[in-house]
C-alpha positions as CSV (number, residue, x, y, z in Angstrom):
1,X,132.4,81.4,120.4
2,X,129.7,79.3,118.9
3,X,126.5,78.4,121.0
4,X,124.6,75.7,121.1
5,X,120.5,76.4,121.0
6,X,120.1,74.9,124.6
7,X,122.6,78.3,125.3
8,X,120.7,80.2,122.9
9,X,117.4,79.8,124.3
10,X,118.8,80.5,127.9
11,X,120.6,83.6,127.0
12,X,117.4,84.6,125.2
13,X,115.2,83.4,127.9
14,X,112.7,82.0,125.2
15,X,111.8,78.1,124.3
16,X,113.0,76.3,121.7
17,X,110.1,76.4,119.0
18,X,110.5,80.2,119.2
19,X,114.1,79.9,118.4
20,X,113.4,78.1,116.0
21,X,110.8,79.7,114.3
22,X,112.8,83.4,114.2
23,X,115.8,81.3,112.8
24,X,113.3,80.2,110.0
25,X,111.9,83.5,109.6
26,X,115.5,85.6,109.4
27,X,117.5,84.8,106.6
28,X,119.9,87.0,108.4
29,X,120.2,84.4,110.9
30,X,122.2,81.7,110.3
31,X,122.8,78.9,112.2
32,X,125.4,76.1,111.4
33,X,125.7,72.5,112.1
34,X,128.0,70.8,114.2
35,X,130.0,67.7,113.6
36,X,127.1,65.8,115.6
37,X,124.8,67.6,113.4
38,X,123.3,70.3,116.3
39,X,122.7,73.9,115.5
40,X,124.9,76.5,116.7
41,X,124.7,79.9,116.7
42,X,127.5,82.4,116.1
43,X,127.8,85.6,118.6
44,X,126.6,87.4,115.6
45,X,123.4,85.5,115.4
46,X,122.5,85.7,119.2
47,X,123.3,89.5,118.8
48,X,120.8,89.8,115.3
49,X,118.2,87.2,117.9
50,X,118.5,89.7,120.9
51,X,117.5,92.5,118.8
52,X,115.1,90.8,117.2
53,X,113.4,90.0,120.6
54,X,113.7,94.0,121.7
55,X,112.0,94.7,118.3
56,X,109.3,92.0,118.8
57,X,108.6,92.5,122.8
58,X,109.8,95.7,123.3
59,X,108.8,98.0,120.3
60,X,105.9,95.9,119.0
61,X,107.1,94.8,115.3
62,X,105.2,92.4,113.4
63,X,107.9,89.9,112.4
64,X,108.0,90.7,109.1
65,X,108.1,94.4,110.1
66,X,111.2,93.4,112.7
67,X,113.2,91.9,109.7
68,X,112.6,95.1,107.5
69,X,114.1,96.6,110.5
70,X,117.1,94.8,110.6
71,X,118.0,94.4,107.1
72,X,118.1,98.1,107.4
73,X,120.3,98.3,110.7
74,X,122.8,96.1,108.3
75,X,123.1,97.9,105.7
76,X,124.6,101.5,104.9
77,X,121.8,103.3,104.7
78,X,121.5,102.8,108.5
79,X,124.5,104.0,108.8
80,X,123.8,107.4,107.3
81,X,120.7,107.7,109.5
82,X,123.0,107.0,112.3
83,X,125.5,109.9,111.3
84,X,122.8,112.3,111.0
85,X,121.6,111.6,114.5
86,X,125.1,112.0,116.2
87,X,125.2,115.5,113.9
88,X,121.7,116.3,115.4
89,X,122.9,115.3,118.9
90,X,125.8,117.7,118.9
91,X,124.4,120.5,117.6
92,X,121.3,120.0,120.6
93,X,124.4,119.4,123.5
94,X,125.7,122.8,121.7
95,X,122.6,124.8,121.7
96,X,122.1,123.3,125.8
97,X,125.5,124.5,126.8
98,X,125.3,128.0,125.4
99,X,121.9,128.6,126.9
C-alpha cells in the first residue's frame, strides 16, 4: 500500500523537511511519484524511515553512520551476524536451563 508523505510524516511523527531530507540522504529510500506528481512511499520505505528514526533518536547515529547501518541490515552479511546471535542465544538458554 503506497503512502502519501502527509501519511508518512504522521506515521513517523516527524515534519515534512525531515522527511524529506532522510529521503535525500538514503539512497535506500526510494520514493515514487504519483500520477499527480506527489511522492509516495512504499511500506518498505516507511519500514527502512522507522528504523532510520530508532537509529537517529534512539541509538544516537550520525546520519551517515545510520545509513552504514542499514546498508548492512540489507545485505547478507547481516544475515550471518544474525545467525550467529540466534547460535549464541541457544547455547546461553541451554547453559540457563541446565544450571
Amino acid at each position: 500500500m503506497p503512502y502519501t508523505s502527509a501519511e508518512a510524516e504522521r506515521l513517523l511523527g516527524i515534519k515534512n523537511h525531515v522527511l524529506r531530507y532522510w529521503t535525500g540522504e538514503m539512497p535506500l529510500i526510494q520514493p515514487k511519484k504519483d500520477t499527480s506528481g506527489r511522492m509516495v512511499y512504499s511500506g518498505r520505505d516507511i519500514r527502512l524511515l522507522l528504523r532510520l528514526k530508532h537509529l537517529l533518536y534512539r541509538r544516537r547515529f550520525s546520519i551517515e553512520g545510520a545509513r552504514t547501518q542499514l546498508e548492512k541490515e540489507l545485505s547478507g552479511e547481516w544475515q550471518d551476524l544474525r545467525a550467529e546471535l540466534d547460535a549464541i542465544r541457544s547455547g546461553l538458554i541451554e547453559l540457563f536451563f541446565l544450571a
